[in-house]
N, C-alpha and C positions, 0 to 999 in steps of 0.2 A: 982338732979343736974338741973340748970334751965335752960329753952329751949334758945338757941340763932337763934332765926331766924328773919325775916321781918314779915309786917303784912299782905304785899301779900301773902308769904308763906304760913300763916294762912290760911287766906280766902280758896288758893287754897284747900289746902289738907283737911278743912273740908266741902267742896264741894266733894269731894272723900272717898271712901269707906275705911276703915282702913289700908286694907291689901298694895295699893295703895299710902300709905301717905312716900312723904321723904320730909323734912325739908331743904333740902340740895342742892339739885338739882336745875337745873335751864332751865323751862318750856320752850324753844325757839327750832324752828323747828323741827331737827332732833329727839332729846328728848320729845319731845311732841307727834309726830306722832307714834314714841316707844310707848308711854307710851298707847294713844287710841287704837293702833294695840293689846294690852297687854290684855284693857281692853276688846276687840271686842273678842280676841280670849277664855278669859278666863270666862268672862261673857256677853255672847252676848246678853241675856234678860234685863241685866241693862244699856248695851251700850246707848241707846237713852235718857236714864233718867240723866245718868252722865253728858252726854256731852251737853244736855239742862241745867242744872245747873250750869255748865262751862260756856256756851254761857252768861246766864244769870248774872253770876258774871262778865265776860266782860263788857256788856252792863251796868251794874250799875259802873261801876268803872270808864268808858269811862264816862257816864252822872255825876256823884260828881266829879272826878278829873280832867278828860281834859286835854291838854296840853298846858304850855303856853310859847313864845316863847318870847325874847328879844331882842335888837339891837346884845346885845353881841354876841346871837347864832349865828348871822348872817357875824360875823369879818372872813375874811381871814386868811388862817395859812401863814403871807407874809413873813417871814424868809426864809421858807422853799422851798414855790411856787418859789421866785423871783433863788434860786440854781438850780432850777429845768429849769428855762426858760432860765438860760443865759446858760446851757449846752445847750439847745435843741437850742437857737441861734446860737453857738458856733459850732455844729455839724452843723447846714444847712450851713451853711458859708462854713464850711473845705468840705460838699459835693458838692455844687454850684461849688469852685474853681477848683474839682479837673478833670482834660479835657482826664483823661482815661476812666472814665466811659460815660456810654449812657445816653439817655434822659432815658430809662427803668429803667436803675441802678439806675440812680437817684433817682427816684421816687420811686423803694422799698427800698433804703438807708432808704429814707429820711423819708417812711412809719414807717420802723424797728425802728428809730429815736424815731418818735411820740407814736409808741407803747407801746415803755418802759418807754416815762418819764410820758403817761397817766396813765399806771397802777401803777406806784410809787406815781403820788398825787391820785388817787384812793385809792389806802393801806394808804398811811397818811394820807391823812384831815380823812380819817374814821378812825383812830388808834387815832389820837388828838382829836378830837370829843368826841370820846366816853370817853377818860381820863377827856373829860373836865366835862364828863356825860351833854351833848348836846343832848337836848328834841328830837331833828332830828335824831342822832345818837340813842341813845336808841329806838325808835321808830324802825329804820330799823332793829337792834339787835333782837328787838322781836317779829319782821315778822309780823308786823301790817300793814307796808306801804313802799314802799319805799325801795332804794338797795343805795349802795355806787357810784356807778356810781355815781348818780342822787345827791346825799351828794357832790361830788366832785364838780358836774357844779355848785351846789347853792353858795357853799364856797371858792371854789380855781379858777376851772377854766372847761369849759367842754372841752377843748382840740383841736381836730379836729371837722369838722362839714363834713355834705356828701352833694352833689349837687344831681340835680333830677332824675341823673341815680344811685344814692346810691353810687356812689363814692366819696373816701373824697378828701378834699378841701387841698390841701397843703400848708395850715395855720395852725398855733399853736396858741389859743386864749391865752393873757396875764390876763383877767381880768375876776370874777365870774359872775353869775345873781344876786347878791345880791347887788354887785358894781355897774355892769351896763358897757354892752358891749362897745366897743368905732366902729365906723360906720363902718368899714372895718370889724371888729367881727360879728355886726349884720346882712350887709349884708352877709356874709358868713354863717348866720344859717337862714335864709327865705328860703333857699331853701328847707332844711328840714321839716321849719317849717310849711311851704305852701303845701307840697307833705302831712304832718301828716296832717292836714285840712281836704283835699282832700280826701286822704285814709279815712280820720274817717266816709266819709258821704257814702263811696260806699263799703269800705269793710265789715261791717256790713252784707249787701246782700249776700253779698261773700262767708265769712265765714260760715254763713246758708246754703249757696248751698253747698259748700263742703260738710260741716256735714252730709246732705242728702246723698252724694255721698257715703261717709265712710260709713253710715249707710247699703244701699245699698248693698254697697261690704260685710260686712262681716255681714248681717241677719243671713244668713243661719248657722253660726255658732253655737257653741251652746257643749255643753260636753254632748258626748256621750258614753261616756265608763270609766271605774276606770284607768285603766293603756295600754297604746298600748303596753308595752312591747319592746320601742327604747330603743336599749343601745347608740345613740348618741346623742348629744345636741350640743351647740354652745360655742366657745370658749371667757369667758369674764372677764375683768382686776378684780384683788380683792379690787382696789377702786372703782371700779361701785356703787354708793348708790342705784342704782335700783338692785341689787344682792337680794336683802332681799325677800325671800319667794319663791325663784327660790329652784330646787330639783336639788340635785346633780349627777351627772349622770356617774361620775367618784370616787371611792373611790378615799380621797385626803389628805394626811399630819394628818392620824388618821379619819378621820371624813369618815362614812359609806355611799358607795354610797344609793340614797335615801335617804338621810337627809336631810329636809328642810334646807335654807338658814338663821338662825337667827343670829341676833347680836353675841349672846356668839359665835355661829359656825365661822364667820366670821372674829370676832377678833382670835379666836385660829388661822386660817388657815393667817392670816396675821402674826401673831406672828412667825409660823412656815416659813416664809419665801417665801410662798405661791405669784407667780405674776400672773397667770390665772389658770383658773379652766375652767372646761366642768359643763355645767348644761341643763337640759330638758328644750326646748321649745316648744313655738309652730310653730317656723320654722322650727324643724324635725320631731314631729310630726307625727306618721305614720296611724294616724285613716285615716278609707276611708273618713269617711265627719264627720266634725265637730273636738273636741279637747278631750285628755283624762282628766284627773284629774293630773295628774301626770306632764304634760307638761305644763298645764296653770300654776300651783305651786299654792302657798300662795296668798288668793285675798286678797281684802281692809277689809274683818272681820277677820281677822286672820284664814279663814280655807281654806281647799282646798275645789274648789267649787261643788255644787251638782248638781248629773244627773241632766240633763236637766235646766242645769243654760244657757242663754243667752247670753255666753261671748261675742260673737262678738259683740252688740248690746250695750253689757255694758261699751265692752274699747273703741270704734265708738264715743259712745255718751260723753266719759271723754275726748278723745281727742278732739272733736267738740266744748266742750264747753270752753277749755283755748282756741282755736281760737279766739273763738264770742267774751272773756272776752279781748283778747288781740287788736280786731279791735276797741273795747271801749279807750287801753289803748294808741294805737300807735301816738297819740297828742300827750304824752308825752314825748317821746322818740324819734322821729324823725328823729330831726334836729341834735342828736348826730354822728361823725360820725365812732366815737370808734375806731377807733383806724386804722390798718393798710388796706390795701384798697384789699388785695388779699388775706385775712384773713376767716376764716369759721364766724368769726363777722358780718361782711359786707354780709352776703350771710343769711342775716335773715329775719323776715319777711313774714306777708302773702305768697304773689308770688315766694317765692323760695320755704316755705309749699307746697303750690298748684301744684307748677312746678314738686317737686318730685314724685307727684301721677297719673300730667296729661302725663308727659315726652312728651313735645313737639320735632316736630320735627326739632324746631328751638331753641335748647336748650339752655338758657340765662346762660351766668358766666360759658358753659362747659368746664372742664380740656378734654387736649387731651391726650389717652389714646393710648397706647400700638397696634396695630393690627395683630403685629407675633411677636414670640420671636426670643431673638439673644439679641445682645451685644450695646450698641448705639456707633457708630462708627465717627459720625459727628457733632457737630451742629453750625452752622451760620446761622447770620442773612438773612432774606427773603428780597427778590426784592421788596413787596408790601408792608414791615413792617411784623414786629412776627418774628418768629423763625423756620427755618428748625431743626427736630431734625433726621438724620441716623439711624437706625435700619437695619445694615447691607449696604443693597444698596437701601434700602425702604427708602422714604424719609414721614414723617411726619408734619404736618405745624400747629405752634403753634399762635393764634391772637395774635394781639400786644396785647391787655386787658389782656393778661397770660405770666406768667414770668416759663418759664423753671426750672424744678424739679429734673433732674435726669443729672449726668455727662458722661463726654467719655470714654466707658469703664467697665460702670453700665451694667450687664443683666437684661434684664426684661423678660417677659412674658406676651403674649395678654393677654389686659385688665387694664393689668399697668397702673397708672395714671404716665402721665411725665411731668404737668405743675398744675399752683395754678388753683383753679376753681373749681367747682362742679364736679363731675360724675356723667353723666347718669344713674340710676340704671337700665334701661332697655339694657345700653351696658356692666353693669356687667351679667348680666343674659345672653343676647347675647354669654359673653365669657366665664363666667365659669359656669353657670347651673343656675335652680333655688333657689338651696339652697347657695348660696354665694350672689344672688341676694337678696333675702331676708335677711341675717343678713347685707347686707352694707345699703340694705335701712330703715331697726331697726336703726343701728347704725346712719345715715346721718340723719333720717328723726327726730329722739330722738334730736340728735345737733340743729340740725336748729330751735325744740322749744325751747331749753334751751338757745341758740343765742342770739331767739326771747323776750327772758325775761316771758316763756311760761313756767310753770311747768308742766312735764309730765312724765311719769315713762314709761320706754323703753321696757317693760313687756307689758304695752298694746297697745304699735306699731307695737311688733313682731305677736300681735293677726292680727293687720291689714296687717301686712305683708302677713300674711299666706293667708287671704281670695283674697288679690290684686295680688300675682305674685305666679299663680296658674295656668300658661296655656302653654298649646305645641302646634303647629299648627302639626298633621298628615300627614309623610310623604310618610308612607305605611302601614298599620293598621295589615299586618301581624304578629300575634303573641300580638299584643295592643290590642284585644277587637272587639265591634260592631262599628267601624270607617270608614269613608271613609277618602281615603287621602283629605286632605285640610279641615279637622276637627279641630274645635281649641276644646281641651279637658283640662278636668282637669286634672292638673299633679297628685294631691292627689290620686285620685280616680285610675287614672293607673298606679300609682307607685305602689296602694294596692293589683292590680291585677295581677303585671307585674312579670314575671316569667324569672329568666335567661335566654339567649339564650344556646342552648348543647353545643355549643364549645367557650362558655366563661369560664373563669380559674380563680381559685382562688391561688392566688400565696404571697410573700411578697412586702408587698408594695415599696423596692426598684428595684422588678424586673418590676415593673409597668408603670416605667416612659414612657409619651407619650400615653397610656392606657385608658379605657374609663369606667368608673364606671357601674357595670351592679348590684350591691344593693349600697344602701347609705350608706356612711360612715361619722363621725362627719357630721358638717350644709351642706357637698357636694351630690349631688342629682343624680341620677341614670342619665348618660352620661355625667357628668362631665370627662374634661380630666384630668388627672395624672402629674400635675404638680412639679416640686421641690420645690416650697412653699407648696404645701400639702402634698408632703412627710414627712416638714419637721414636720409640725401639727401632721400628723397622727403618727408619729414618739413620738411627745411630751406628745399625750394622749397614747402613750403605744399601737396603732393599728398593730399588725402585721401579720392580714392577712387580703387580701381585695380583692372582686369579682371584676374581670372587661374582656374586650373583645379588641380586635383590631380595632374595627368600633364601631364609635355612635348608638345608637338602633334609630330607624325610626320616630325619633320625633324630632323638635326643639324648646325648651324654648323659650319663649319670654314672655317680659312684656306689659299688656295692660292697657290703660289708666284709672283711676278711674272712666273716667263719663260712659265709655261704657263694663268696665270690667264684672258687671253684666251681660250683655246681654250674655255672651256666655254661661250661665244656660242649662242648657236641660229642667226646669222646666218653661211652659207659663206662668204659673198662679203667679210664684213667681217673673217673671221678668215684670210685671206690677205696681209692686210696683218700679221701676225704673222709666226711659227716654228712648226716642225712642220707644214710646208704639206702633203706627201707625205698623212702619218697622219690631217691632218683633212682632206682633201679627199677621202679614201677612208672614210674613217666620218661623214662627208654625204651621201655618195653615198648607201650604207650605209642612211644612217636617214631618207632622205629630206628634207636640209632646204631649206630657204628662205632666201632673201635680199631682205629689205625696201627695197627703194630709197628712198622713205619715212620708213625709220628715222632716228633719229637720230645713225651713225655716216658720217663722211665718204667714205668710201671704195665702199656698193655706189652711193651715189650718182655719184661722180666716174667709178667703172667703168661707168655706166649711160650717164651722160652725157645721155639723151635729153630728160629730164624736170628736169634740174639747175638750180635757181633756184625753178618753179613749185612752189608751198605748194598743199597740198588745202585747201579752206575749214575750218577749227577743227581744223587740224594743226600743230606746228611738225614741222618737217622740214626738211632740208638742199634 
């Protein structure tokens, strides 16, 4: 029977090994990176020869074929655009008129407006495009270059544009870049465009220094043991594309607790009906220092990684470098200003990345957050502008830059977020522990790349989560260890050591409410309180029974900054491969410390030198 396929097809698959070959299939993103993860895990001695082959059949296809582009690719889809804009006239007009609402209302009306008719010519010029097989559109299809967004401003229209505080412009542009702006469009996208300029020439530096920083934080990282033996994990959606390679940590819908996360696994457990799952991370985690095998999961060769693999070093350095790749890319993308202005869109970007890790005390775009529980009983407008929100008799104050989230009547719970905005992750940790602190800042900091137009996989944020919000300040060392109060330690390390108090109770988790975790339960962290949102989790994963006390244990969570998190080390030698070398190398001296060559961070080994390679017998060590 004779073969029906392309002659790309061809090429491909006899660039690939036999077993490897489908005729059928269609090489773009998701299927592609299947296919490399397939061959990494199944043949990893031939990985680099395939995928040089592959490269190389790119690179000649790109050099004989090329792309070539016409007037026509360039026509507007104007039927369609011009239905799109007399709605969205249509709606400013009927919101303008109407004298019930505020200037705020207005203004996320009229955002909600822009939002929806952006992503409607965003899905169509890229759904006609591609019908019309439009050298642009197929390009973006096959992850060469390019995203639809960017297909939209060329052919239809870019929409909104943002001013130089990233907020967008409450204009609707009518015309593409292919047309050519009319002067009231143009000056409405310099601001953008002038800010991307700007940004291209400093953040550069920027993103470098970060990387260092990340790098930094999570050196010392590193797998040190096969399995810590956590039965919990973190709870996450079964459309996650970062799911893949994670370990399950709850048997689920047939599939064995312990089972890698693979494609087949993953479609069964969606088939089944499946909306979250628990899986091992490394934000629960329970080795004293470093990660086990079992909680990093599935790396980029398809295996689970070996002793003394480097992970923090390794997902440090994949996160640092879509930074550096995206302050090259931010010219590009600027001046869009995508869509609605209180949106997780708008909150992308370098500076909101960086914000996450530095938590300023003067926290840019922050939502205001819950401070006691109870019922919200009030909210009106503020004397100075914003929003009073009630919480009982507790009054709350929302800026005007944030539109209120929650209604009369709503219970929340300290920590709630009750307006549009960022979270502080340092006032999640603050409120409900370390381990809710770290999966919201996986989760936000994961967003904010993908926002950003940053590809990143949320498996190696959790890595950096783990190394960054890792500290307690000592409140009374009794029963904690060698501390003195006002010790900032590592939570890891004293979670390892930390032994119930005698008259903490293990009871069910409904009799717990108000309660105070004295072992960890799913991603909640030993003195977390006993909320009725985690009841209702621990309830979901089937937890029913959980250690806890009446009083917090003698320590408080907190999160510390990225540039100075390293310093609170106990090792000298390891925190001079940091900042601040002068200050910590005079308060070591100081307090007498130590430097474990032994350890597991690279550096007092490499300064050591003498011993570098030999393992003590039942140590990993560098």
């Amino acid at each position: 029977m004779p073969l029906k396929t392309t002659v790309g097809q061809l090429l491909v698959n006899e660039a690939l090994p036999p077993k490897y070959r489908d005729y059928e299939r269609v090489l773009i993103g998701p299927e592609l990176d299947e296919l490399l993860a397939r061959i990494g895990h199944d043949d990893p001695g031939k990985y680099r020869e395939i995928t040089h082959s592959l490269v190389q059949l790119g690179r000649e296809a790109s050099f004989r074929e090329g792309t070539t582009l016409s007037l026509d690719d360039l026509q507007p889809p104007t039927e369609f655009r011009q239905e799109v804009l007399n709605h969205v006239e249509a709606q400013a007009a009927k919101i303008s008129a109407d004298t019930d609402m505020s200037p705020a209302d207005k203004r996320e009306a009229l955002t909600k407006v822009h939002e929806m008719a952006q992503k409607l010519i965003v899905d169509k010029t890229y759904e006609l495009a591609l019908k019309a097989k439009n050298p642009l559109a197929i390009q973006i299809l096959s992850k060469a270059r390019g995203n639809p967004v960017q297909l939209a401003a060329l052919l239809a229209t870019p929409g909104t544009f943002s001013d130089a505080k990233g907020q967008a412009i409450p204009i609707f542009s009518h015309h593409s870049y292919a047309e050519g702006l009319t002067p009231w469009e143009y000056y409405a996208a310099t601001f953008g465009a002038r800010k991307g300029i700007i940004s291209t020439k400093f953040s550069t530096r920027d993103a470098g220094d970060l990387g260092k920083q990340m790098n930094n934080v999570s050196a010392g990282l590193m797998i040190t043991e096969d399995d810590c033996g956590s039965t919990n994990g973190v709870p996450v959606d079964i459309d996650d594309q970062d799911n893949a390679g994670a370990v399950l940590a709850r048997a689920t819908a047939g599939i064995p607790l312990g089972a890698p996360l693979t494609s087949k696994n993953l479609k069964a457990l969606k088939a089944a009906g499946v909306k979250t799952m628990l899986v091992r991370s490394p934000v629960t985690c329970q080795t004293k220092s470093g990660l086990c095998k079992q909680c990093a999961g599935i790396r980029e060769d398809g295996r689970l990684p070996e002793l003394r693999d480097a992970i923090g070093i390794k997902a440090s350095s994949a996160l640092a470098e879509r930074i550096a790749q995206g302050a090259l890319n931010i010219k590009h993308t600027a001046a869009a200003g995508g869509g609605k202005v209180t949106s997780d869109q708008v909150y992308a970007g370098f500076d909101i990345i960086n914000q996450l890790g530095q938590v300023p005390t003067a926290f840019r775009h922050a939502a205001a957050l819950a401070e006691i529980d109870g019922p919200v009983t009030k909210i009106e407008p503020a004397a100075q502008g914003g929003t009073n929100i009630y919480i009982g008799e507790e009054v709350h104050y929302i800026e005007p830059e944030q539109v209120a989230t929650v209604k009369v009547g709503e219970e929340l719970e300290a920590g709630d977020q009750m307006s549009t905005g960022i979270v502080n992750p340092a006032d999640v940790v603050r409120h409900k522990g370390i381990g809710e602190g770290r999966r919201y800042f996986s989760e936000r900091l994961t967003q904010a790349y993908k926002d950003s137009g940053l590809a990143v996989n949320r498996r190696n944020v959790e890595v950096l989560s783990r190394a960054l919000i890792d500290h307690v300040l000592v409140d009374d060392p009794e029963g904690l260890g060698e501390y003195l109060p006002g010790d900032v330690a590592s939570y890891s390390a004293l979670a390892y050591g930390y032994r119930p108090r005698a008259d903490s109770q293990i009871m069910k988790p409904d009799e717990a409410l108000g309660k105070f975790l004295e072992q960890p339960a799913l991603q909640h962290t030993i003195g977390a309180r006993v909320t009725k949102r985690m009841l209702g989790e621990l309830k979901q994963f089937e937890v029913d029974k959980i250690n806890v006390h009446d009083v917090p244990p003698a320590f408080t969570p907190q999160m510390r900054r990225m540039r100075t998190a390293a310093q609170y080390g106990k090792d000298w030698l390891a925190k001079l491969h940091g900042t601040y070398l002068k200050s910590n190398l005079l308060g070591d001296v100081q307090g007498g410390a130590e430097s474990d060559v032994h350890g597991t961070h690279p550096v007092p080994a490499v300064a050591y030198g003498v011993e570098l390679g030999r393992s003590r017998p039942g140590q990993i060590t560098y």
